[in-house]
C-alpha positions in Angstrom: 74.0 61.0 155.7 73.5 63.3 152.5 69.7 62.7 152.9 69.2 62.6 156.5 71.0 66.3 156.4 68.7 67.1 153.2 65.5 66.3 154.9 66.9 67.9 158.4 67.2 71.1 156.5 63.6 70.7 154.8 61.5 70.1 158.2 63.4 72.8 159.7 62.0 74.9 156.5 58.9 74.4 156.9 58.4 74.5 160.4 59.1 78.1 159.9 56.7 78.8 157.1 54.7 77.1 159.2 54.9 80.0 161.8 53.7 82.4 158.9 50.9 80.3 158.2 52.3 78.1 154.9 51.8 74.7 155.8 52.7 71.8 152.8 49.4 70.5 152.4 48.8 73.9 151.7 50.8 74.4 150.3 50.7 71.2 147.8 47.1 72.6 147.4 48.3 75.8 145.7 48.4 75.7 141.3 51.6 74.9 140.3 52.3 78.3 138.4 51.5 79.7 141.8 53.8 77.7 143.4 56.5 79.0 140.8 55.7 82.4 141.1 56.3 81.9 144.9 59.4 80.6 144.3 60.7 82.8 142.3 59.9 85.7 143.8 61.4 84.8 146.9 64.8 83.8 145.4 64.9 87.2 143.5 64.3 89.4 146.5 66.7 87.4 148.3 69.2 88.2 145.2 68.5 91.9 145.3 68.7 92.5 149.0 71.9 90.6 148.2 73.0 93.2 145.4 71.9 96.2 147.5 73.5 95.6 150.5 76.9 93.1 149.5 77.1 94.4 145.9 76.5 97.5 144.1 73.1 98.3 143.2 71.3 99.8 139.8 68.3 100.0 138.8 68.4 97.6 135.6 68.5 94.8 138.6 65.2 95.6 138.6 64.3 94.7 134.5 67.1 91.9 135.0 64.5 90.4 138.2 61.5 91.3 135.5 63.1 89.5 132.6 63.7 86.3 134.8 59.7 86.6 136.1 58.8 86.5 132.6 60.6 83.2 131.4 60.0 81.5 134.6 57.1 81.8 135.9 55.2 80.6 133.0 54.4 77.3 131.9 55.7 77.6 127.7 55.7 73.7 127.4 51.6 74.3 127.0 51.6 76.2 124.2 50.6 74.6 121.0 50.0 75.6 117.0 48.2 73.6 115.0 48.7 70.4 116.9 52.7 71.4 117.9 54.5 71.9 120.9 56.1 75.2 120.2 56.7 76.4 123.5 59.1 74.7 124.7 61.3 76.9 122.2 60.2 79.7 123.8 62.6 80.1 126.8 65.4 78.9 124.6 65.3 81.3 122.3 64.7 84.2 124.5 68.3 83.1 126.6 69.6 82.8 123.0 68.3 86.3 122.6 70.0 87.8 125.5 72.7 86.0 124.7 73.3 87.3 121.3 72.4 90.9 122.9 75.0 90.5 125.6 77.5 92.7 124.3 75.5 95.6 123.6 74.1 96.1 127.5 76.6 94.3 129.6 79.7 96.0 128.1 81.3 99.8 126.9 84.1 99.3 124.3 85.1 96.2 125.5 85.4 96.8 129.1 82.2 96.2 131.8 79.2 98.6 131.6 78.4 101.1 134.5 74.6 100.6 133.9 74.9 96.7 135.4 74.8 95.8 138.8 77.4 94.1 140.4 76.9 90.9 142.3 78.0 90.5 145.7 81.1 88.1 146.2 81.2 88.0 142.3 81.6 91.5 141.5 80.6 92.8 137.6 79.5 90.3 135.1 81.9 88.6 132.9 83.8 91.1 129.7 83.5 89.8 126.6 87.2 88.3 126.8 85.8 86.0 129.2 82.7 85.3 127.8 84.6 84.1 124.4 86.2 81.9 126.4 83.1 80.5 128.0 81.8 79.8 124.8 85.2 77.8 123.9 84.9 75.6 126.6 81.5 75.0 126.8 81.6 73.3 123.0 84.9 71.2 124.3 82.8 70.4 127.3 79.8 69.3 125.0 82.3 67.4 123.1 83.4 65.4 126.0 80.3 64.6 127.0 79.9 62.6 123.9 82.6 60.6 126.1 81.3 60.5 129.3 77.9 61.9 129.7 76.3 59.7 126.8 78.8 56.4 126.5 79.9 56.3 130.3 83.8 55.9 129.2 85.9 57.7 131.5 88.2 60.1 129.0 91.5 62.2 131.3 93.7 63.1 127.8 90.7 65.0 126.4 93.3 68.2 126.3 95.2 66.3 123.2 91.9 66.8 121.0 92.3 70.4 122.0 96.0 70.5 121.3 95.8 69.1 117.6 93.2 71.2 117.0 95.1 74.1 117.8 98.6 73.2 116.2 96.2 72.3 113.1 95.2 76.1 112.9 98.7 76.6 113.5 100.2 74.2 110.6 97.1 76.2 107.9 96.9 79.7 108.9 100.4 80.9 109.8 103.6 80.9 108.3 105.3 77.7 110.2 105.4 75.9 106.9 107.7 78.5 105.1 109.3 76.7 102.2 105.2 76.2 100.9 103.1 79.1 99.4 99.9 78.0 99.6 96.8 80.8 100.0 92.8 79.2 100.0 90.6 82.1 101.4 93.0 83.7 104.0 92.2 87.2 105.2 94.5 89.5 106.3 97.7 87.9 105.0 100.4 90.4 103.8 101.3 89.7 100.5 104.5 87.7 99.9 104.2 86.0 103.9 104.9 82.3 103.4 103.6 79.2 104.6 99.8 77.7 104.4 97.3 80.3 104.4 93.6 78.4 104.5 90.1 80.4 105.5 89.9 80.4 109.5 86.5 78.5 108.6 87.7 75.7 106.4 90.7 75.2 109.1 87.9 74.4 111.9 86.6 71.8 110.0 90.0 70.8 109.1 90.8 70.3 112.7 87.5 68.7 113.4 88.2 65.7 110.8 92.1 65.7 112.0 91.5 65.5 115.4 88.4 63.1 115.3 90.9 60.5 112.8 93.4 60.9 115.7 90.4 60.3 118.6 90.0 57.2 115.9 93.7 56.1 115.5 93.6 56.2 119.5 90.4 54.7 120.5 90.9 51.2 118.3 93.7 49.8 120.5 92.2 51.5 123.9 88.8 51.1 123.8 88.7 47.4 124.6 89.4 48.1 128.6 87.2 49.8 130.9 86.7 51.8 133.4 90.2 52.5 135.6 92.3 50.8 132.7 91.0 52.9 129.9 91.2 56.4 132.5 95.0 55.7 132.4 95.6 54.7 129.0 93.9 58.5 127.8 95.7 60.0 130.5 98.9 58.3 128.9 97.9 60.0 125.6 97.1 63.2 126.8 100.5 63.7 128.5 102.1 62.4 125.0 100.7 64.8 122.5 101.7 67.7 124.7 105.3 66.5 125.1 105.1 66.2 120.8 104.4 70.0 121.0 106.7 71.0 123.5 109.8 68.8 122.1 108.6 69.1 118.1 111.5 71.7 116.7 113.3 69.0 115.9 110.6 65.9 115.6 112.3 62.9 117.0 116.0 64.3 115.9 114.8 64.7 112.5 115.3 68.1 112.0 111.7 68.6 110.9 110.3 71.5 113.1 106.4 70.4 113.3 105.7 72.6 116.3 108.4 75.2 116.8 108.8 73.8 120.1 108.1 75.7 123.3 108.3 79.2 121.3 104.5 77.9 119.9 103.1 78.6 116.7 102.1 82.6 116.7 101.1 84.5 114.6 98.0 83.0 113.0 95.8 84.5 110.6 92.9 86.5 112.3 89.1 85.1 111.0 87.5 87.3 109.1 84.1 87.4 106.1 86.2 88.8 103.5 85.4 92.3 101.4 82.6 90.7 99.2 80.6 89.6 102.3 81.7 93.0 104.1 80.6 95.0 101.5 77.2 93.2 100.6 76.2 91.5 103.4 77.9 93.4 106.2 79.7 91.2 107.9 83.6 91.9 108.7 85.8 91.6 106.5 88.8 91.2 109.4 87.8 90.6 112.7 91.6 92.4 113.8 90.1 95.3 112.1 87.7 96.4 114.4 89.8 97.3 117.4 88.1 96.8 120.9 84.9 95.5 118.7 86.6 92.2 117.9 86.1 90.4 120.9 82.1 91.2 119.8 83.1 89.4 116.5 84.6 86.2 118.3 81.8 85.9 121.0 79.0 85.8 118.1 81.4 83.6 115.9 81.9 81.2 118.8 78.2 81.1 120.0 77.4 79.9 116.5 79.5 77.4 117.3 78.1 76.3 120.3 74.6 76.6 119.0 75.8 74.2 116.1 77.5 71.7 118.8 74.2 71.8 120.9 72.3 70.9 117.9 74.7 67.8 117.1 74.2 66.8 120.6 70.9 66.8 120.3 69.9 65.0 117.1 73.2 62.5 118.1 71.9 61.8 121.6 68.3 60.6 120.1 69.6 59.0 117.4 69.5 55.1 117.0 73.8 56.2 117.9 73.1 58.1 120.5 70.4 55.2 122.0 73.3 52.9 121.7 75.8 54.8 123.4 73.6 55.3 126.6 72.3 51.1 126.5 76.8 50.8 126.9 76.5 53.2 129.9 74.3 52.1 131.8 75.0 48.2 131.2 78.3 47.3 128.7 77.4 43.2 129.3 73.4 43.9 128.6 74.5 46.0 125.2 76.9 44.0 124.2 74.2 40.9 124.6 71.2 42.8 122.6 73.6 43.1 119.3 75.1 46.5 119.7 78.7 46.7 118.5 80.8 48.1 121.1 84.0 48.6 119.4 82.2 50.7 117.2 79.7 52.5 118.6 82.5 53.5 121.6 84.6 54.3 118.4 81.8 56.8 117.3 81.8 58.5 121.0 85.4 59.0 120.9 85.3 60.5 117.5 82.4 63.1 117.7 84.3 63.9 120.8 87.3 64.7 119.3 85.5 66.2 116.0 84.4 68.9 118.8 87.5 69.1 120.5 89.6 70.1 117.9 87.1 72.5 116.4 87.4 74.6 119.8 91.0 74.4 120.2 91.3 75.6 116.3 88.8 78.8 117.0 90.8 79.4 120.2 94.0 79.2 118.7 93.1 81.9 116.1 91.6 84.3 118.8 94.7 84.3 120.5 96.6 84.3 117.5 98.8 81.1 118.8 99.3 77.7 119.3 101.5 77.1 122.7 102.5 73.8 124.1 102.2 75.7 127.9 98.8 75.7 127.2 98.1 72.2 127.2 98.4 70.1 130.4 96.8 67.5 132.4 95.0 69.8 134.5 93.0 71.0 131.2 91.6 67.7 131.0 90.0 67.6 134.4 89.3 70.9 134.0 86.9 69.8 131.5 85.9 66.7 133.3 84.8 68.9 136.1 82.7 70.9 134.0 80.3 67.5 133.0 80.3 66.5 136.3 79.4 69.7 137.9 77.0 70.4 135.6 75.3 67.6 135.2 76.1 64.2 133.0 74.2 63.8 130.1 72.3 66.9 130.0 73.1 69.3 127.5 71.9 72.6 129.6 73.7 71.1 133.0 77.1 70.9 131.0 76.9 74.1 129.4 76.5 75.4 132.8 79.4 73.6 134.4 81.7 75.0 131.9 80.4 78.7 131.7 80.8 78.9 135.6 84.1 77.2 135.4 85.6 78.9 132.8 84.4 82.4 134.4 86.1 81.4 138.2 89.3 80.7 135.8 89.7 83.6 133.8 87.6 85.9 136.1 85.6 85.2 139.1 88.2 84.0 141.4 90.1 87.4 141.2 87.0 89.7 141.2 86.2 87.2 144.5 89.2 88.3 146.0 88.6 91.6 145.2 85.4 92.0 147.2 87.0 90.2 150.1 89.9 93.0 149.9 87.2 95.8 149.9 84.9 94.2 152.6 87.2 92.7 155.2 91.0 93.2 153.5 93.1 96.2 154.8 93.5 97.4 150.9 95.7 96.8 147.8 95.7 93.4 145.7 95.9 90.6 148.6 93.2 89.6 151.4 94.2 89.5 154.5 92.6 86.6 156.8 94.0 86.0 160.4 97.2 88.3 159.1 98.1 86.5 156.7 98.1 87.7 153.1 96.0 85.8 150.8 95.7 85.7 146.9 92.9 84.1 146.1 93.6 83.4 142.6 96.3 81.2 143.8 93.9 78.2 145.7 92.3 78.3 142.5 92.2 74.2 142.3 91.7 74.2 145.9 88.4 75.9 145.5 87.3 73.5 142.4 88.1 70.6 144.6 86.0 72.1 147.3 83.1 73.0 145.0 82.9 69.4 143.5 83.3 67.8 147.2 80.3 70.0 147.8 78.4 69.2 144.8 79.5 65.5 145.1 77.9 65.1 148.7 74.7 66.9 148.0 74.0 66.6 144.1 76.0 63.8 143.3 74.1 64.0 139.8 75.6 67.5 139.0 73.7 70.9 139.1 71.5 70.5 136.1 71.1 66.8 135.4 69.4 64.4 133.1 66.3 62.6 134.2 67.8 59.8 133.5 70.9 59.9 135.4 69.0 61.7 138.7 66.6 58.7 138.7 69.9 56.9 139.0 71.1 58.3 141.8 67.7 58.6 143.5 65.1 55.9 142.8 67.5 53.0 140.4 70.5 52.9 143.3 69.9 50.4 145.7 73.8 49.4 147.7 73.2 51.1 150.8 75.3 52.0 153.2 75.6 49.9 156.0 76.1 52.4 158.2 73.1 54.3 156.6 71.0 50.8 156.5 72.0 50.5 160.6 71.6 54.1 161.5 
C-alpha cells in the first residue's frame, strides 16, 4: 500500500514536470550538483513564499535561504589534503558553527529576536530555554540509542537513568544531606549551608558512573529475555525508581529521607568556572550571575555535551563493541554462534546508555535548580523512544533530529501552533476555535505525537534521517510480503 501510494504520487510528479518540459531521462542526464541545486532551490522558494504569505517575513530569510545554498549544494565529501578526506567535516562544522552562534542572532536578552523570520504554522524559532532543553534530550536520546538503535534491545524505563541522574546532582550539590559538611569545588555556596557541595562538573560524571552501575545492577538479571519480555521488565523498573523518589522521605519506613519525597530536591548549586578561570580565562565564574545571559551559559555548556556524546557514539559504534552490538541486532542466534558474548556485550549497551542518561538528567537537574519525582514518568520514556524512531535508528544525525523537534513541539511548538491557528482562523484570545468548539492545542499534545509517528511509520518506517543500514532493511533485505500486497 505504502509504496503503490509512493510511486502514485511520483508519476503524478512528473507528469507535470513533464508539461514544463523536465522529463527523467532528462532529467537523470543532468550532473548531479545540478540536480541538487534544482532541488534545493525549489524547496527554498517554496519555504519563502511559505514565510511571506503564512508567516512573517524579513529580510535575513534571504541570508538564511543563502546559507542553506552554500552547504547544500556542494559536493564537500570531494575535497581532499594531502591524500585526506577533509570535507566531509566541512558541513558539520559550519551547523556547529551556527549552532554555537545561535544565541547571538536568533535571540535579544533572552527573549526571540525581531530580526528573524517567523515560520508559518511554527511561529518564531525556539528561545534559548527551549533550545537548552533540546540539547538535554538530544544526549539522553543518543544515550538510548546505544539501547536500541545499535543493540536492537527494546528499552521503556529509560526515564530511571534520567531520574538517578538527577537525584545524584541532588544528593552532591544541595543541602539534602544536612548533618554532612562536605565542599569539593562548589560555586556559589553561602558559607555555612550544609550538606554535599561537589563541582556541577565532577557531579556529571558522578551521575554518569552511578547511573551506568545501576543500568549494570539492572541489565544482569533482565538481559537474558528478548524482545516483548525484556520491554516489560524495563518498563517494570522504570515505574519503580520513580515511586523510590516520590515515596523516599521516609525510605522503606526507615526514617531516612533519600529524596525528600514529593517536595523534590531544590535548591541545587548553580554550575559555574570559578574566579580563577573567570578572571584569566574568561569564562563565568557563576552561571546564576549573569541574569537573562545564563540560559547562553547552559546552551554552550550542554552543546559541549552533546558534541562529547556524539563523539562517543561515534568511535563506540565503529568500534570492535560497537560491531558487536549491531551483529546482536540484526541476528541474536547468528552472534551468539560467531563467539560474541551476549550477556556482555548487551551489558555494555545498557551501561553506556545509562552513563549518558544520567549525565543529562544531572545537567538538567542543575539548570532547573531541582530534582522532582513529578518529573519522571512513563511517558518520558517513550517520549524518548519516539525520538530514535522518528529520527531515524542507528543514525546519529536522524536521532538528534527526532529529539530537537520533539523536545521543541513539547516545550514550544505546539503552543506557538496554536497560536497561529488563533490568529489565522480562531476568533482571538488563547484557544482555537474549530467547528465552535474551543480547542487548546497544547492539550492533544500526545495525540499529535501518535499522529506524527503513525505518519512516519506508514511512509518512512526507517525514521526521518536513517542509517544505510537500517533503510536497506526496510527497502531491499525485507522480503515477508503482504499477502494482500503479493495478490493485489
Amino acid at each position: 500500500m505504502r509504496r503503490r501510494v509512493i510511486a502514485g504520487v511520483g508519476e503524478g510528479w512528473w507528469a507535470l514536470l513533464g508539461t514544463f518540459g523536465l522529463t527523467r531521462a532528462r532529467w537523470r542526464e543532468l550532473p548531479r550538483i545540478a540536480r541538487r541545486a534544482v532541488k534545493a532551490v525549489l524547496w527554498l522558494v517554496v519555504g519563502l513564499l511559505l514565510i511571506a504569505f503564512l508567516g512573517v517575513w524579513e529580510w535575513s530569510a534571504l541570508a538564511i535561504a543563502a546559507v542553506v545554498l552554500v552547504l547544500v549544494v556542494p559536493d564537500y565529501g570531494r575535497i581532499t589534503v594531502r591524500g585526506r578526506r577533509v570535507g566531509r567535516f566541512i558541513v558539520p562544522a559550519a551547523v556547529l558553527v551556527l549552532a554555537a552562534t545561535y544565541p547571538f542572532y536568533a535571540s535579544s536578552q533572552g527573549d526571540v529576536s525581531p530580526s528573524m523570520p517567523q515560520l508559518p504554522i511554527f511561529g518564531p524559532v525556539p528561545q534559548m530555554s527551549t533550545m537548552v532543553g533540546m540539547a538535554v534530550f538530544s544526549i539522553m536520546a543518543l544515550g538510548l540509542n546505544f539501547v536500541v538503535g545499535y543493540a536492537g534491545l527494546l528499552d521503556l524505563g529509560y526515564v530511571a537513568f534520567y531520574a538517578m541522574g538527577s537525584y545524584t546532582a541532588g544528593w552532591f550539590a544541595s543541602s539534602q544531606f544536612s548533618k554532612q559538611n562536605v565542599y569539593f569545588g562548589a560555586i556559589g555556596v553561602t558559607p555555612g549551608l550544609t550538606g554535599f557541595h561537589f563541582s556541577i562538573w565532577l557531579v556529571l560524571l558522578m551521575a554518569g558512573i552511578a547511573t551506568a552501575v545501576i543500568g549494570i545492577l539492572i541489565g544482569l538479571p533482565t538481559l537474558r529475555l528478548r524482545g516483548d519480555y525484556l520491554a516489560i521488565v524495563t518498563l517494570g523498573f522504570g515505574e519503580i525508581l520513580p515511586q523510590i523518589a516520590r515515596n523516599g522521605d521516609n525510605l522503606f519506613g526507615t526514617g531516612f529521607n533519600l529524596t525528600n519525597g514529593t517536595g523534590g530536591i531544590t535548591p541545587i548549586d548553580p554550575p559555574g568556572f570559578g574566579s580563577w578561570l573567570h578572571h584569566h580565562v574568561g569564562l563565568p565564574a557563576n552561571f546564576l550571575t549573569l541574569g537573562t545571559n545564563s540560559d547562553r551559559a547552559f546552551f554552550w555548556c550542554a552543546l559541549i555535551l552533546v558534541l562529547l556524546t556524539i563523539f562517543a557514539s561515534s568511535r563506540l559504534r565503529d568500534s570492535r563493541l560497537g560491531r558487536a552490538w549491531i551483529a546482536i541486532r540484526e541476528d541474536e542466534v547468528a552472534a551468539a554462534a560467531m563467539g560474541v558474548p551476549l550477556m556482555r556485550t548487551k551489558t555494555w549497551a545498557y551501561a553506556t546508555g545509562a552513563f549518558f542518561g544520567g549525565v543529562a538528567g544531572a545537567y538538567y537537574a542543575s539548570y532547573v535548580s531541582g530534582a522532582f519525582p513529578d518529573s519522571f514518568f512513563f511517558q518520558i520514556s517513550v517520549f524518548i523512544l519516539c525520538m530514535v524512531i522518528l529520527g531515524g535508528m542507528g543514525n546519529i544525525w536522524g536521532v538528534i533530529f527526532g529529539a530537537c523537534f520533539l523536545t521543541y513541539l513539547n516545550l514550544e511548538g505546539l503552543s506557538n501552533i496554536g497560536g497561529w491557528l488563533n490568529n489565522h482562523f480562531g476568533p482571538g484570545g488563547s484557544d482555537f476555535e474549530l467547528w465552535h468548539k474551543t480547542l487548546d492545542v497544547p492539550e492533544y499534545a500526545y495525540g499529535i505525537y501518535g499522529l506524527i509517528l503513525v505518519i512516519v511509520m506508514l511512509f518512512r518506517p526507517e525514521g526521518l534521517i536513517p542509517s544505510s543500514r537500517r533503510a536497506a532493511e526496510f527497502h531491499e533485505g525485507v522480503h515477508d510480503q503482504p499477502l494482500y500486497d503479493a495478490a493485489a
